[in-house]
MARBAFI-537224 format. One line per field, with one value per residue: chain; residue in one letter; residue number from 0; x, y, z of N, C-alpha, C, O in turn. Coordinates in nm, 3 decimals, decimal comma, always signed. Layout:
BEGIN
ch <- A_...
aa <- A_...
i <- NUM_...
n.xx <- X_...
n.yy <- Y_...
n.zz <- Z_...
ca.xx <- X_...
ca.yy <- Y_...
ca.zz <- Z_...
c.xx <- X_...
c.yy <- Y_...
c.zz <- Z_...
o.xx <- X_...
o.yy <- Y_...
o.zz <- Z_...
***
This chain:
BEGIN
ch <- A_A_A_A_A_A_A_A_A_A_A_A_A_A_A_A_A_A_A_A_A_A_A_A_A_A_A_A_A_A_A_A_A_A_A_A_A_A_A_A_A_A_A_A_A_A_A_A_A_A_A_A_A_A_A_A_A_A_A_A_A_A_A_A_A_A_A_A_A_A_A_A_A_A_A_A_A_A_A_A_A_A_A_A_A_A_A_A_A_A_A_A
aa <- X_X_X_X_X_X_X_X_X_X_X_X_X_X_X_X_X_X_X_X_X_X_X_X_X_X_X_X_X_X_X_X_X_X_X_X_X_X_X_X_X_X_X_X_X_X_X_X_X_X_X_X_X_X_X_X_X_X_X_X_X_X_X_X_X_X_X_X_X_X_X_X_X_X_X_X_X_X_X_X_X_X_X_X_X_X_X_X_X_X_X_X
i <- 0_1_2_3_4_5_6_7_8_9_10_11_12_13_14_15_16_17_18_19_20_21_22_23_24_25_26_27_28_29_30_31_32_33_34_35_36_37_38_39_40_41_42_43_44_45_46_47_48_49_50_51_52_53_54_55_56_57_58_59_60_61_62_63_64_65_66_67_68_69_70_71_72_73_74_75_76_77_78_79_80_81_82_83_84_85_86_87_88_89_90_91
n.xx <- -2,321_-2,022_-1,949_-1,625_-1,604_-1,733_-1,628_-1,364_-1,457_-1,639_-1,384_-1,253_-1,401_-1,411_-1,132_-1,099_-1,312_-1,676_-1,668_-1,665_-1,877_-1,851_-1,909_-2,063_-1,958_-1,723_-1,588_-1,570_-1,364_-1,180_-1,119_-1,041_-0,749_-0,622_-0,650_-0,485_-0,214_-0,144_-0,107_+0,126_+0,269_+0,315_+0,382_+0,665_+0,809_+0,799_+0,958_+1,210_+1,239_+1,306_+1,558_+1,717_+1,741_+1,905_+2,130_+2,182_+2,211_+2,441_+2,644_+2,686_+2,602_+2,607_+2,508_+2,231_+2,134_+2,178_+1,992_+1,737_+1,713_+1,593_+1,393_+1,228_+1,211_+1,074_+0,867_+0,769_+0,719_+0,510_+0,322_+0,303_+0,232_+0,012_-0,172_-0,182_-0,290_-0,538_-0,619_-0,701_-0,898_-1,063_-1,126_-1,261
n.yy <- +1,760_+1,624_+1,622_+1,637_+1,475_+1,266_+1,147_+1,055_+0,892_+0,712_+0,616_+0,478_+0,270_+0,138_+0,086_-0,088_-0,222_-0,224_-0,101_-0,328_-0,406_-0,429_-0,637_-0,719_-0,826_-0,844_-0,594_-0,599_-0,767_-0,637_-0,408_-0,552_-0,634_-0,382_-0,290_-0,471_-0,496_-0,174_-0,227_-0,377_-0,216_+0,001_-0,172_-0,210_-0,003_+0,148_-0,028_-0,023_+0,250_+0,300_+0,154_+0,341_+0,606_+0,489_+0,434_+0,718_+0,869_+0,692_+0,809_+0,708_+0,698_+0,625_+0,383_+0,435_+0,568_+0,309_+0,164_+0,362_+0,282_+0,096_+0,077_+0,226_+0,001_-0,169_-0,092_-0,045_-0,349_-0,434_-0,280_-0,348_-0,616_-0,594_-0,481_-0,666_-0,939_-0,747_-0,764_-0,966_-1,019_-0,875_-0,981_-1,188
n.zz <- -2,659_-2,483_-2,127_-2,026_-1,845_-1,866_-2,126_-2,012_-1,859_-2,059_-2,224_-1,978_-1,943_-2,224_-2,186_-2,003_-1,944_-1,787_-1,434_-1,155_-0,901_-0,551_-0,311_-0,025_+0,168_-0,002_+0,050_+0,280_+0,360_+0,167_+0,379_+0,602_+0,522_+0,476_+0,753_+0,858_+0,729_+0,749_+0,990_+1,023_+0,849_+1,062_+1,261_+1,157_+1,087_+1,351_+1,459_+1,297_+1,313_+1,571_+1,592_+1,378_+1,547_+1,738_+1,584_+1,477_+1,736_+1,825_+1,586_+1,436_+1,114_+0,838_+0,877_+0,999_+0,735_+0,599_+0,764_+0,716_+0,431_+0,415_+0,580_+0,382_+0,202_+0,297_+0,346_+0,076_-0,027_+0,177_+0,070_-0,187_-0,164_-0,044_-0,244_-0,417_-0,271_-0,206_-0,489_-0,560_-0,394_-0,511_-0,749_-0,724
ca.xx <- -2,178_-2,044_-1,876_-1,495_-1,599_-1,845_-1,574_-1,301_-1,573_-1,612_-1,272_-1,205_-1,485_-1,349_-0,993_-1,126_-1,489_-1,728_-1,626_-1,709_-1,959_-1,827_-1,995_-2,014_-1,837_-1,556_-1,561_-1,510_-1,218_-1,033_-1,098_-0,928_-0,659_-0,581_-0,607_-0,403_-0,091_-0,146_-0,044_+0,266_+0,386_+0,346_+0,554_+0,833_+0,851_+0,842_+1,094_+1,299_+1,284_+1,416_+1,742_+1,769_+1,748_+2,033_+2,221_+2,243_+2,281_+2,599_+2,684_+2,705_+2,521_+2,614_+2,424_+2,117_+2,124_+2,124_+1,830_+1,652_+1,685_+1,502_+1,217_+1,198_+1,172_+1,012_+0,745_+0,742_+0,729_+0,459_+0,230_+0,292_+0,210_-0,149_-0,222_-0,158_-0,427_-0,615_-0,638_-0,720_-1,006_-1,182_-1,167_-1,362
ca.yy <- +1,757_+1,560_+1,648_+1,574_+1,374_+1,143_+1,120_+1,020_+0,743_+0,605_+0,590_+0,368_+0,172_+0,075_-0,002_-0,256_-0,294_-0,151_-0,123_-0,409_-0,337_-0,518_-0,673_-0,665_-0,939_-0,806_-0,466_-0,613_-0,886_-0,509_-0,335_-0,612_-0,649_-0,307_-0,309_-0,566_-0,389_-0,061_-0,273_-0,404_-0,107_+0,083_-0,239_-0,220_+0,174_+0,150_-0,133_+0,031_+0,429_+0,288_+0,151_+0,460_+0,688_+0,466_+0,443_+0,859_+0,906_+0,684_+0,881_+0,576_+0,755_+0,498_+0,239_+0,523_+0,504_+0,172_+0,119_+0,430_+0,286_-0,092_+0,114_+0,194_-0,112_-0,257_-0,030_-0,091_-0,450_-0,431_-0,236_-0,455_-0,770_-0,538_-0,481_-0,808_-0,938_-0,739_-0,766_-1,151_-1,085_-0,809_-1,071_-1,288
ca.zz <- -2,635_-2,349_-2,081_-2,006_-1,713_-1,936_-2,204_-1,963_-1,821_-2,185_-2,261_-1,852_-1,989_-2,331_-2,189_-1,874_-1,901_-1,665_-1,314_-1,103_-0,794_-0,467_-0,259_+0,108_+0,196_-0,067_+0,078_+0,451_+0,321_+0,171_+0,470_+0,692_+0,438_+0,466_+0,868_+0,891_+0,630_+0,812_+1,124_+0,949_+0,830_+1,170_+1,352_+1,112_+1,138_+1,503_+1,521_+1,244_+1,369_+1,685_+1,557_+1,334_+1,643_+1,820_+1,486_+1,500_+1,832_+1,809_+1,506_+1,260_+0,990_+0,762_+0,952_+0,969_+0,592_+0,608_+0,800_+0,647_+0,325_+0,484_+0,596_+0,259_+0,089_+0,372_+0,339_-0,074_-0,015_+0,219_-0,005_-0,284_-0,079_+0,030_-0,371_-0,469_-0,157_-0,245_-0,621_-0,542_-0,404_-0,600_-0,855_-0,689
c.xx <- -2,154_-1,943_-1,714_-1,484_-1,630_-1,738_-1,438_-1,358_-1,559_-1,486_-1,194_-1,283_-1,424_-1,249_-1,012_-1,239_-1,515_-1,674_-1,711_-1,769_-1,899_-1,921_-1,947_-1,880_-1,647_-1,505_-1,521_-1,386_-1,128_-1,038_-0,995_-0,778_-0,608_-0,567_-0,470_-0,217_-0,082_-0,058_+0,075_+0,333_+0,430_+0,446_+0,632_+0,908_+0,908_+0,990_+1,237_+1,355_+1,376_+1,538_+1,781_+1,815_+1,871_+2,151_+2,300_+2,306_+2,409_+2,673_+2,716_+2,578_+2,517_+2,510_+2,292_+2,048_+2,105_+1,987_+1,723_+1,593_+1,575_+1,412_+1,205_+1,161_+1,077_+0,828_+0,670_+0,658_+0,568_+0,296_+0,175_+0,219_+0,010_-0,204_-0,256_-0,278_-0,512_-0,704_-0,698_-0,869_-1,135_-1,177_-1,231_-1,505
c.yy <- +1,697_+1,586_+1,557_+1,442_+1,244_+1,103_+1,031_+0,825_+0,641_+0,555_+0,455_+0,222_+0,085_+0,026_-0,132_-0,293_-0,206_-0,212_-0,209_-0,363_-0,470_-0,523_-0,660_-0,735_-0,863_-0,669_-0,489_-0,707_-0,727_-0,439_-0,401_-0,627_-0,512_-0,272_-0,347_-0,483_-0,271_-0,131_-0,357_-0,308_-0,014_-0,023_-0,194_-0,088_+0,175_+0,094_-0,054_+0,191_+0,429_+0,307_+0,238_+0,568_+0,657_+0,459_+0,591_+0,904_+0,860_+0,709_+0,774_+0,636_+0,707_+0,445_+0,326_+0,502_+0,403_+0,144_+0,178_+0,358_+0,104_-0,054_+0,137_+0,121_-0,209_-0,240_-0,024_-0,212_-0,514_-0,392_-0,323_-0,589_-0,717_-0,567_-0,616_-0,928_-0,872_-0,718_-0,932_-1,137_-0,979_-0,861_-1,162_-1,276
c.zz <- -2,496_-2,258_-2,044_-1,902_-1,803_-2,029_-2,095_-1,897_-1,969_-2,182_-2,110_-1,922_-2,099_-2,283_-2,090_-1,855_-1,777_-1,539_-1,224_-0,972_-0,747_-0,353_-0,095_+0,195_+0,168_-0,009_+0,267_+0,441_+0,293_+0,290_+0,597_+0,603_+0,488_+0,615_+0,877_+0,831_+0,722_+0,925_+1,135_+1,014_+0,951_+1,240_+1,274_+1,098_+1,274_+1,534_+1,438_+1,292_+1,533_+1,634_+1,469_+1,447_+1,675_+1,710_+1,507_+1,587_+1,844_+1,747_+1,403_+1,151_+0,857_+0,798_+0,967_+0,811_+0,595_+0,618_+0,764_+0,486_+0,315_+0,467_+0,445_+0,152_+0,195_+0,415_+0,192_-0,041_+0,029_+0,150_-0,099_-0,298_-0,065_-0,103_-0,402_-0,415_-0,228_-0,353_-0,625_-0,498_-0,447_-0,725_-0,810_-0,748
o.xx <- -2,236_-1,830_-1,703_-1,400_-1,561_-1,741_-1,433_-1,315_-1,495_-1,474_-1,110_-1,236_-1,389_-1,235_-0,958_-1,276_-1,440_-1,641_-1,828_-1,707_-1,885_-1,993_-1,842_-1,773_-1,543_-1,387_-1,463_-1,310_-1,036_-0,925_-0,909_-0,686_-0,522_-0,461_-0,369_-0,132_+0,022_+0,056_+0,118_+0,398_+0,540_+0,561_+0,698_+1,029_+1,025_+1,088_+1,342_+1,470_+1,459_+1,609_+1,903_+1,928_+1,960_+2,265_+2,419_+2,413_+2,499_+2,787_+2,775_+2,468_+2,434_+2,406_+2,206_+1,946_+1,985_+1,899_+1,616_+1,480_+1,516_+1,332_+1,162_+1,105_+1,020_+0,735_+0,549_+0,537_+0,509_+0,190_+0,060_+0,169_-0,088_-0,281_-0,372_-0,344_-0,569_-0,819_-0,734_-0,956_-1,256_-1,222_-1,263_-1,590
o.yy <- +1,707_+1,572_+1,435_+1,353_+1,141_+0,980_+0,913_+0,709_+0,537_+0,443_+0,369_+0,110_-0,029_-0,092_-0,242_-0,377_-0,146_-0,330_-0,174_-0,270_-0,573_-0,432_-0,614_-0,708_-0,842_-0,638_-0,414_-0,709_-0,693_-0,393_-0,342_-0,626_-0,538_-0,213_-0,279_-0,431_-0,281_-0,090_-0,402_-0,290_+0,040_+0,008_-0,106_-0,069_+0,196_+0,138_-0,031_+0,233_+0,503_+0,408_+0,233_+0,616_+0,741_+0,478_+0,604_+0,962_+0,940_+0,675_+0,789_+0,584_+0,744_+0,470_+0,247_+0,442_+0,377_+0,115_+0,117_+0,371_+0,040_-0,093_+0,038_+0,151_-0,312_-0,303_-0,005_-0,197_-0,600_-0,451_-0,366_-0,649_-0,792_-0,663_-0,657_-0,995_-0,932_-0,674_-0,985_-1,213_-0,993_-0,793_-1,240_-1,360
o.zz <- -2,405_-2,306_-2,038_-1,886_-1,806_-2,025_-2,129_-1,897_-1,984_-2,133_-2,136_-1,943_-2,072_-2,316_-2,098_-1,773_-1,700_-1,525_-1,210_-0,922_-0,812_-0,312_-0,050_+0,249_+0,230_-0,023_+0,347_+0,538_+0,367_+0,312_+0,664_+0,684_+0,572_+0,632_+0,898_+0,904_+0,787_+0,946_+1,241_+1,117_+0,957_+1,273_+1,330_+1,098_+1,306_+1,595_+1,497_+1,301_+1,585_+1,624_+1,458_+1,435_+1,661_+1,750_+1,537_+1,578_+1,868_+1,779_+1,296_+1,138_+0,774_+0,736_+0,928_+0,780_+0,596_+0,536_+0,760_+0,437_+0,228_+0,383_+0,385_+0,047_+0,158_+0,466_+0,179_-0,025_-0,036_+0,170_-0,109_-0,394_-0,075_-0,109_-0,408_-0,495_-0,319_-0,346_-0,731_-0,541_-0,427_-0,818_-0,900_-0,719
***
């Protein structure tokens, strides 16, 4: 009888084929990839949590929203852009 783990394994297997082993190269290309994104998303936080701060303090809470809802997509966006990288080159 096989365990849930082993059955779960078959079943990854059957839907995408065995999992591809990366190589070193490919494993130091995602690690800068993912540097690099990390060091995005912290500027555009930074730059964005500012002008949220001065948004509140001047009580435009509108314009807070606003910019809350940026970081938000700006931080989607960002991710998306990382996946996408780095789906490029674990197909290599």
């Amino acid at each position: 009888m096989k365990s849930s783990y082993e059955l779960a394994m078959e079943r990854l297997n059957s839907k995408n084929g065995p999992a591809k082993k990366l190589s070193a190269k490919q494993k130091k290309e995602l690690a800068e990839i993912d540097s690099i994104y990390s060091a995005k998303v912290a500027e555009k936080e930074l730059l964005l949590k500012k002008e949220m701060e001065k948004a509140m303090i001047a009580g435009q809470y509108e314009e807070y929203e606003k910019i809350e809802k940026q970081l938000s997509s700006e931080r989607k966006r960002l991710e998306v852009e990382r996946e996408e990288k780095k789906e490029i080159v674990r197909n290599k």
